[in-house]
VOGU-3710 file (C-alpha; in Angstrom, 3 decimals, decimal comma):
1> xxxxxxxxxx> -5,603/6,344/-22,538  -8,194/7,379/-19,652  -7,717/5,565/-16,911  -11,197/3,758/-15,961  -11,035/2,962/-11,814  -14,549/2,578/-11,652  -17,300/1,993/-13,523  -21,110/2,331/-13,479  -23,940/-0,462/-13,866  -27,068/-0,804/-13,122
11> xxxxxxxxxx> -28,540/-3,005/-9,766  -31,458/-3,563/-8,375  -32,054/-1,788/-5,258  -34,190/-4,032/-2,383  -35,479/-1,329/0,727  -38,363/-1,966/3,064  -40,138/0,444/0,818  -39,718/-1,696/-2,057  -36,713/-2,691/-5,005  -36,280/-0,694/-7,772
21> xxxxxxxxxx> -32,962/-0,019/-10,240  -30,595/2,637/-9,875  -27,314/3,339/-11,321  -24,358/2,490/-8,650  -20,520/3,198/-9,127  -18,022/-0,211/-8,614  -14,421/-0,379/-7,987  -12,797/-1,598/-11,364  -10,294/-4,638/-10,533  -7,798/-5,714/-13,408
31> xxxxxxxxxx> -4,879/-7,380/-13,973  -1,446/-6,313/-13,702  1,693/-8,512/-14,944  5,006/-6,847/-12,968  8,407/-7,429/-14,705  11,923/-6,489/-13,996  14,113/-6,318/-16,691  11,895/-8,915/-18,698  11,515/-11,418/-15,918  7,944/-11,920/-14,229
41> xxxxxxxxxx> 7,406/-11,440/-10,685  4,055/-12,555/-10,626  0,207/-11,062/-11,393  -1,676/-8,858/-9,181  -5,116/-7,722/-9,332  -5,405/-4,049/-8,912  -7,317/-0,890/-9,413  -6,189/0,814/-12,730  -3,915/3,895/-11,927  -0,640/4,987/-10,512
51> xxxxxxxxxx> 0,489/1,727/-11,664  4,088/2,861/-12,281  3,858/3,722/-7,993  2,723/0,453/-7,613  5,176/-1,567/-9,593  8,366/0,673/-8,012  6,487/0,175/-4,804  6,423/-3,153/-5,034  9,478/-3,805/-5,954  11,214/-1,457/-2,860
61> xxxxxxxxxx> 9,153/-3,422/-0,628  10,134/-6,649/-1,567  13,691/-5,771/-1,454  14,604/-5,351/-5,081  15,811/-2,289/-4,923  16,833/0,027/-2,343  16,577/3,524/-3,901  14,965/5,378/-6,836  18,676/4,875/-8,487  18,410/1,604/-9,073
71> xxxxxxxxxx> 15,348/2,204/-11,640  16,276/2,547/-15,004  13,196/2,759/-17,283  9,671/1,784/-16,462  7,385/1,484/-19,557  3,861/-0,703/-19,945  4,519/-3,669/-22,160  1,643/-3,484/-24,846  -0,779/-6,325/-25,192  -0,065/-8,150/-28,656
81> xxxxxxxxxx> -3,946/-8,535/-29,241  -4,957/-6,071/-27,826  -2,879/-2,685/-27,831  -4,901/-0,497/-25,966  -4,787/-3,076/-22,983  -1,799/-1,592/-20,123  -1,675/-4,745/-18,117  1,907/-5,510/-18,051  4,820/-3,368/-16,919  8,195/-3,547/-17,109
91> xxxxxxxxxx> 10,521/-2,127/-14,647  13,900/-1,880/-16,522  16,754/-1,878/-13,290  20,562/-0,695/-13,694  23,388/-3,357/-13,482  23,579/-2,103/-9,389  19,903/-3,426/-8,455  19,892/-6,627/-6,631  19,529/-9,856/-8,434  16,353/-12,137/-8,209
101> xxxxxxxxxx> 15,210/-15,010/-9,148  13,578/-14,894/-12,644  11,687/-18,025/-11,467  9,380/-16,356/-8,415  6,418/-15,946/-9,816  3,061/-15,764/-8,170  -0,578/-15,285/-8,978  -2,442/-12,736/-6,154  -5,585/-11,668/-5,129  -6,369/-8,233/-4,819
111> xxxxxxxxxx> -6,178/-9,123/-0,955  -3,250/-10,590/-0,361  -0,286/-8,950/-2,662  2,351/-11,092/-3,820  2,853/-12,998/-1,029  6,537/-14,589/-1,563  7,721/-13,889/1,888  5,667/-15,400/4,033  8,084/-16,009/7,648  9,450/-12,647/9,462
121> xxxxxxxxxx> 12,853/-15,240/9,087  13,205/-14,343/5,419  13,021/-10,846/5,569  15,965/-10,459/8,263  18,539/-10,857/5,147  16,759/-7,862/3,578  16,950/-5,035/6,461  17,431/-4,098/9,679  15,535/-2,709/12,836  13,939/0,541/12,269
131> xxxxxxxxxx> 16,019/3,311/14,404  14,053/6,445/14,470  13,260/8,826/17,471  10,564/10,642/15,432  7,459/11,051/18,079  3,632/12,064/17,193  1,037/13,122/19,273  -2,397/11,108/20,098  -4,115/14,059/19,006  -2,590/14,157/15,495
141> xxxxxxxxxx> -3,342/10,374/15,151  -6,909/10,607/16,211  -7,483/12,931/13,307  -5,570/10,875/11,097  -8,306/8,256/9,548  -11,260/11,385/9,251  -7,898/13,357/7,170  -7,462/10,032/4,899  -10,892/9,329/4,184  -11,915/13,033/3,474
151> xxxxxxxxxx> -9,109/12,698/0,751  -10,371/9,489/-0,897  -11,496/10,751/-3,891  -13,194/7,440/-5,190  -14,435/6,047/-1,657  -17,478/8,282/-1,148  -18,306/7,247/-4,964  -17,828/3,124/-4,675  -17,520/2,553/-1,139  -14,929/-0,335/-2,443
161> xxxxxxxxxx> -11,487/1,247/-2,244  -8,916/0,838/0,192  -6,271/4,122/0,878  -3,111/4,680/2,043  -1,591/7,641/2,790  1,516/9,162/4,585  1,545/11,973/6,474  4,027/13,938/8,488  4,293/14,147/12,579  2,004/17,182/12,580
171> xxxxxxxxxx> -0,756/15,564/10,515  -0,306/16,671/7,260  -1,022/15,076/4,408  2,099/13,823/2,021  0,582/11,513/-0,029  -2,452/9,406/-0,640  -3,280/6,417/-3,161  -6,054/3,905/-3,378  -6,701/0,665/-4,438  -8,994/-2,425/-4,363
181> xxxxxxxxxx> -6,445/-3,964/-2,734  -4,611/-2,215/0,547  -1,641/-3,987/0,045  -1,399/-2,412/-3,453  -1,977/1,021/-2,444  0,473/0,983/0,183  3,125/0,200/-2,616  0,977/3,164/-4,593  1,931/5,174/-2,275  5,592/4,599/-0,975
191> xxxxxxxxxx> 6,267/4,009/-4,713  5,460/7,618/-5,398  7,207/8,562/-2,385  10,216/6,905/-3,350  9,710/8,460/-7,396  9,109/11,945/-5,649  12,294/11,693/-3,385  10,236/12,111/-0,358  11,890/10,770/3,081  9,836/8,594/4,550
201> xxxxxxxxxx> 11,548/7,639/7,688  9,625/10,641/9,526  6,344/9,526/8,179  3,571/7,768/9,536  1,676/5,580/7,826  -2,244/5,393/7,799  -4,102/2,777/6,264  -7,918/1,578/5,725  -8,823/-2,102/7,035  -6,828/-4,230/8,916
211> xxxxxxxxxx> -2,785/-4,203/9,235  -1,856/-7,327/8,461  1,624/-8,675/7,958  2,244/-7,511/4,439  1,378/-4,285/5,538  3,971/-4,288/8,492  6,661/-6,010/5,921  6,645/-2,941/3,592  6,263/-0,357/6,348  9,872/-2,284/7,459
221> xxxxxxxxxx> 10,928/-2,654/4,116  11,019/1,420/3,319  11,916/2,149/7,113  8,661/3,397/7,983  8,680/4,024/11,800  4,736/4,200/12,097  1,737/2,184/11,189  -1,630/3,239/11,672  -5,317/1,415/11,066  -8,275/1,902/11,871
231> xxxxxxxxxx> -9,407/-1,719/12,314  -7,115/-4,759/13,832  -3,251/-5,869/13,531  -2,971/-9,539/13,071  -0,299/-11,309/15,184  2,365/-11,712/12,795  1,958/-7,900/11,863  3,123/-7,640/15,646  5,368/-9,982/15,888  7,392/-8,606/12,910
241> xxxxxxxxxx> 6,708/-4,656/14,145  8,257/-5,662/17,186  11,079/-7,380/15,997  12,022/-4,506/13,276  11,478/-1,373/15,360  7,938/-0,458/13,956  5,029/1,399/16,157  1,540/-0,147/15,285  -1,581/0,978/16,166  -4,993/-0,229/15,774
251> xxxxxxxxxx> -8,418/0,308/16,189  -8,006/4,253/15,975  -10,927/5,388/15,922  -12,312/8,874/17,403  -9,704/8,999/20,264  -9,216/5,725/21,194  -6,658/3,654/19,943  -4,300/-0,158/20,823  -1,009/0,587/20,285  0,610/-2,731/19,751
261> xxxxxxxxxx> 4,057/-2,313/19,195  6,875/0,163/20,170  4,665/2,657/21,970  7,690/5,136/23,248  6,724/6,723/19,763  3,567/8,106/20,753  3,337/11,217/23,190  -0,156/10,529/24,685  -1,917/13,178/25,430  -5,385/13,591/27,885
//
């Protein structure tokens, strides 16, 4: 099945010089049921693709699992009316995976991810402080949001698709993965990370849009040392990068940059 993450239509065009219609690429957002071994964790509304990244993402991030090990199959779940439909998928985990309750189930927005932890207190039980000496360089993280949007492959088209990528202390480019949703393609991404066996604990992290505090929780989560946006951190993004070891910074843009949290991790340079 070809994946569809956009789609054209046609709008009407309004200019000083006058309206007329044109054909203009959206962002497709759909559905997507995540299980684990049957039981429903909730609904989120994504951009069709990578959705096996997302779903092992996802569940890493919440605290599910802890390594690729702990996945045993991962398979989309057919819909009975319609079979071509690949809404629903079902992440099959080995007896050693941590055990959850069948009953947390949530509907989400494309904006907000599945938003079960919702207090820095809850996710203390799940992980520890971030420990990592790994440094970067102001210059590599001034040229990090130009590198991330020159590799968007579906921004320049819709101009509605968040990205995420990860790239190394030099600067270079790991991984990328988009989405409607940012939260969802940051677990695109560290869920192909964590499929590809690729450390991420000497990674930094570069996202589109703000950095809000689901965005600092899975950074935590996979013991991602550094966070990077190019627009603002909200204050319980902060609070919890503070508390769990992780360097966030904001508003990079050209050279200039906040760096919010843990700042010993970035080697400025005039």
């Amino acid at each position: 099945m070809r994946v569809q993450d956009s789609r054209q239509i046609q709008v009407l065009k309004v200019t000083d010089r006058g309206s007329h219609n044109v054909a203009d690429d959206i962002v497709v957002e759909e559905p997507l049921e995540i299980r684990a071994n049957g039981d429903s964790l909730g609904i989120t509304m994504r951009t069709p693709g990578d959705d096996f990244d997302l779903a092992i993402g996802l569940l890493w991030t919440e605290g599910f699992i802890t390594s690729v090990d702990e996945i045993g199959t991962i398979a989309y779940c057919p819909d009975e009316a319609e079979p071509a439909l690949r809404n629903v998928v079902n992440v099959g985990l080995v007896e050693s995976a941590r055990r959850f309750e069948s009953t947390r189930k949530t509907w989400a927005n494309s904006s907000c991810g599945i938003c079960g932890k919702s207090t820095i207190a809850s996710i203390r039980s799940h992980t520890k402080p971030v420990q990592n000496s790994m440094t970067v360089s102001r210059n590599v993280l001034a040229e990090l949001p130009h590198r991330l949007r020159s590799n968007q492959k579906n921004f320049s088209r819709t101009g509605g698709i968040h990205g995420a990528a990860l790239f190394d202390p030099s600067g270079n480019l790991l991984l990328i993965r988009e989405d409607i949703g940012r939260h969802n393609a940051v677990d695109k991404t560290l869920g192909a990370a964590l499929r590809a066996g690729l450390r991420v604990g000497d990674t930094i992290l570069m996202v589109s849009g703000r950095l809000g505090f689901e965005i600092a929780q899975k950074a935590a989560m996979a013991r991602v040392p550094v966070v990077a946006s190019v627009s603002a951190p909200s204050s319980l993004a902060v609070e919890l990068a503070n508390e769990f070891g992780v360097t966030t910074v904001g508003f990079l843009r050209d050279r200039s940059m906040n760096i919010y949290s843990h700042p010993e991790r970035i080697v400025h340079v005039i």
